[in-house]
Phi, psi and omega in degrees: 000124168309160169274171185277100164317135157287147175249090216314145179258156167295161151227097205241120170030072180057351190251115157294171229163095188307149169269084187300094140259148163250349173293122174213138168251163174247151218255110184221153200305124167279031174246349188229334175071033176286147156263116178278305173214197183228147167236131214283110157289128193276189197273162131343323209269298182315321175301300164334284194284002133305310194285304159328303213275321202280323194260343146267029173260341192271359168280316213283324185268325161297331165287342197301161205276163185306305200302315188313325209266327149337284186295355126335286193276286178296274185014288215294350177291322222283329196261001168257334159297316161325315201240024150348294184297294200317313188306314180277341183292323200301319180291340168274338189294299162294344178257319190106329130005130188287153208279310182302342179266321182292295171321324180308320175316278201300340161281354173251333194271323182275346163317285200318297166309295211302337176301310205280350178289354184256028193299301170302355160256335178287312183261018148312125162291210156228187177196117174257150157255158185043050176272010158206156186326085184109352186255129156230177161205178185184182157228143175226161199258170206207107197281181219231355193134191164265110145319130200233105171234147171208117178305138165266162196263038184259313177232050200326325202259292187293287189308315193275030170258345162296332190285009195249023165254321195321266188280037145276000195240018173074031177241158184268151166224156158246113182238141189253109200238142203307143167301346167274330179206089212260341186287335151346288163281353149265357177303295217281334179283340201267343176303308160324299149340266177341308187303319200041081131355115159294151192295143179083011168261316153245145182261120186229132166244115187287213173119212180244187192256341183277320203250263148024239203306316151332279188315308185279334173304306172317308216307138182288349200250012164239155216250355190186172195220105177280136153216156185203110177197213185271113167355300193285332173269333179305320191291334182280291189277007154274315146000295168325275182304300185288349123196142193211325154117032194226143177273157175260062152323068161234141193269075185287183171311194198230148126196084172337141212227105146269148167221132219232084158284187168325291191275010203280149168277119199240081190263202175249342159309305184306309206286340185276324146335272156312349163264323180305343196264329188304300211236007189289159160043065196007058175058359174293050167179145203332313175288031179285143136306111164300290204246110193246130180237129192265158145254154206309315202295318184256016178332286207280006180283314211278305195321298177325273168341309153283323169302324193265338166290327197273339196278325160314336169274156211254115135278156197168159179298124186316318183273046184222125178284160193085348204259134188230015192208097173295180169299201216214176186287309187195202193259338168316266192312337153320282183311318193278323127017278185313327180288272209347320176288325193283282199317356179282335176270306174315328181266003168108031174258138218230112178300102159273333181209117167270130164262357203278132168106007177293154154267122125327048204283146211104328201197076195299335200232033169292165178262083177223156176206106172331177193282145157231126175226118165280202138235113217203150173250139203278144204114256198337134165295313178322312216267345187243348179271170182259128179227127194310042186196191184268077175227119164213184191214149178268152167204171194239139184217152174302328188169160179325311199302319182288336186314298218310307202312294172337294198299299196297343191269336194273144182305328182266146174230038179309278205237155149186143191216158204242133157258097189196156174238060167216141191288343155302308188295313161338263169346271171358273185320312155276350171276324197269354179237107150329062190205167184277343182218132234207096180262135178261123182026028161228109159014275193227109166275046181286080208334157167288159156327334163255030171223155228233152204217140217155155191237173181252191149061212193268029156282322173184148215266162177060176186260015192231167175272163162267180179077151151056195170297007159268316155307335167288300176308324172295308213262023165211156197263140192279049193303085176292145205218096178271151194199117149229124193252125174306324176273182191262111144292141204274103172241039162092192232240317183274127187272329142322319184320165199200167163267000000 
């Protein structure tokens, strides 16, 4: 007899919770083509009665005191450390990712707590005296309500992890977690659960992003919208929310820039670098190298060299060792990957390493596709729209001045990094390109927890960052408070007193 699939459940006000949906999809490992579990999209009703549980949850936890809602919070750092093995063996099983990128997550994930636990220093107000005879004024920050965050299916654990600056900062949330790779976030509602929470501060809903996801942007009872995705949608749902009357925080693609000068050191450390940032988590995220710009003198040192390094990586089911290049999510993202190569050729871009058509052996029905590098010119869609996998391109540029033009001329403005041991160049570079992140011999510059994280351009909506005091700003409101009390207290005949 087969086993029985789980049919993934709701987490509504502390109660797991059959989905009446008769829609469901299924959710399967892409390295084995296993159905691990089905996810139900849920109902309109169903969203509703999410939203319902978090906002009748949020007078009791805004008022509850920091240090209580702190001690909390360290629980769940401590119970997230615990189940570690488990959260990365789940994220390869549903992403395709290596059982070693899944601890790496979850180790940006448990950051992300140990930050949002300093919220009694983060949520300080201020205060002036006297700013007239008898006046004082200050501020205080103030959560706002129920949150809405959704998670992209690249980093299920880390990203659907902004919810804990929400309610550590005293809001209630409902998180909706991508349909591609959705058992994560419930390992994590059930850790949450464990912790004890009070019921209804987290929320977990499944659904699709049109009915779904649509329905929590909208909702008249929320107070804001976390998002991390894909551009196009990001820009439709700030669009949304605000208006609507809600804030927005969303974060859209990439297409990352490495720039490789004259002088940058091509050791085997740099190279391993540079490959980790290309193809690392299969190129499935935002911080990928994309786009590598040489400079003419070592081009053909560097090509030769990447090349022979990218031919070096072990496909394979990610929870299998030694394998340093997972499947791809699934196979709809597999196939569009494929257009994506065949239009890189049809428009003239020229395929130095085919990835299309590796055997797997072991695994007739994986979702995999080798390292692929064109060499492509801006113009090209290969070279300039972003594509979510392990495909990138070289192009040979004259000098720094043309790399900063390439970067700055492409529509995104995440990430771009410089390879170089000269100090001119360095500065230049980070004074002169436009993006939110900015790496000097490093790859993928992806900030720590405690530090706020974001693109420019159609990388990303809105005015605050994720993470960090921008997560603070995001999830509580400035409430200023002018005070003058009128009557005198009598502190005796001398008026001249002083302390």
């Amino acid at each position: 007899m087969q086993p029985r699939v789980p049919i993934l459940k709701n987490y509504i006000g502390g109660e797991w919770i059959d989905s009446t949906t008769g829609e469901l999809l299924e959710i399967r490992n892409p390295a084995t083509d296993e159905l691990i579990s089905l996810y139900p999209l849920s109902t309109l009703e169903e969203v509703d009665m999410a939203v319902a549980a978090a906002k009748k949850a949020f007078g009791g936890w805004r008022s509850t005191p920091i240090p209580k809602r702190v001690q909390l919070m360290f629980k769940l750092r401590y119970k997230l450390e615990e189940a570690r093995k488990d959260l990365a063996r789940t994220i390869s099983l549903e992403h395709g990712k290596t059982f070693a990128e899944g601890l790496q997550e979850i180790e940006r994930c448990l950051q992300y707590v140990e930050d949002a636990c300093a919220v009694p220093e983060t949520m300080r107000g201020d205060f002036t005296e006297d700013i007239a005879r008898g006046v004082d004024e200050y501020y205080i920050r103030e959560p706002l309500g129920v949150f809405v965050v959704l998670p992209p299916f690249n980093f299920p654990a880390m990203i659907s992890a902004y919810f804990v600056w929400a309610i550590a900062c005293g809001n209630t949330v409902v998180v909706k977690p991508s349909k591609y790779c959705p058992n994560t976030m419930i390992e994590m509602a059930r850790i949450v659960e464990e912790c004890g929470f009070p019921r209804g501060v987290v929320n977990v809903v499944n659904g699709s992003g049109s009915v779904a996801g649509n329905r929590l942007i909208t909702h008249p009872d929320v107070a804001g919208v976390t998002f991390v995705g894909s551009s196009g949608a990001g820009r439709k749902i700030y669009e949304a929310a605000c208006a609507h009357g809600k804030r927005a925080q969303c974060q859209g693609g990439a297409k990352n820039h490495l720039v490789v000068m004259e002088d940058a050191r091509l050791d085997e450390g740099v190279l391993r670098n540079i490959i980790n940032s290309c193809f690392g988590h299969v190129g499935e995220r935002c911080f990928a190298g994309s786009n590598i710009l040489i400079a003419e003198s070592i081009y053909d040192e560097f090509k030769e060299k990447f090349i022979k390094a990218a031919q070096e990586l072990k496909l394979g089911n990610g929870l299998d060792e030694g394998v340093t290049l997972g499947p791809v999510v699934d196979r709809e993202h597999l196939d569009q990957l494929l257009r994506e190569i065949e239009s890189g050729v049809n428009e003239g871009a020229k395929l130095i390493l085919d990835g299309r058509g590796v055997k797997v052996e072991g695994y007739p029905n994986g979702c995999f596709l080798g390292p692929t590098v064109f060499e492509a010119e801006p113009g090209m869609r290969i070279f300039t729209e972003e594509v979510f996998g392990p495909v990138r391109c070289l192009k040979k540029i004259k000098d720094l001045k043309e790399a900063i033009k390439i970067i700055d001329q492409n529509p995104f403005g995440h990430t771009a990094v410089i390879y170089t041991e000269t100090g001119k160049y360095a500065r230049e570079f980070i004074r002169r390109t436009n993006v939110g992140q900015v790496g000097v011999n490093i790859g993928t510059p992806a900030p720590i927890a405690f530090y706020p994280v974001g693109g420019r351009k159609i990388s990303g909506f809105g005015s605050t960052r994720g993470r960090a005091s921008d997560a603070v700003d995001f999830y509580t409101d400035k409430k200023v408070v002018v005070s003058q009390w009128l009557k005198p207290i009598n502190l005796g005949d001398d008026e001249s007193f002083v302390w």
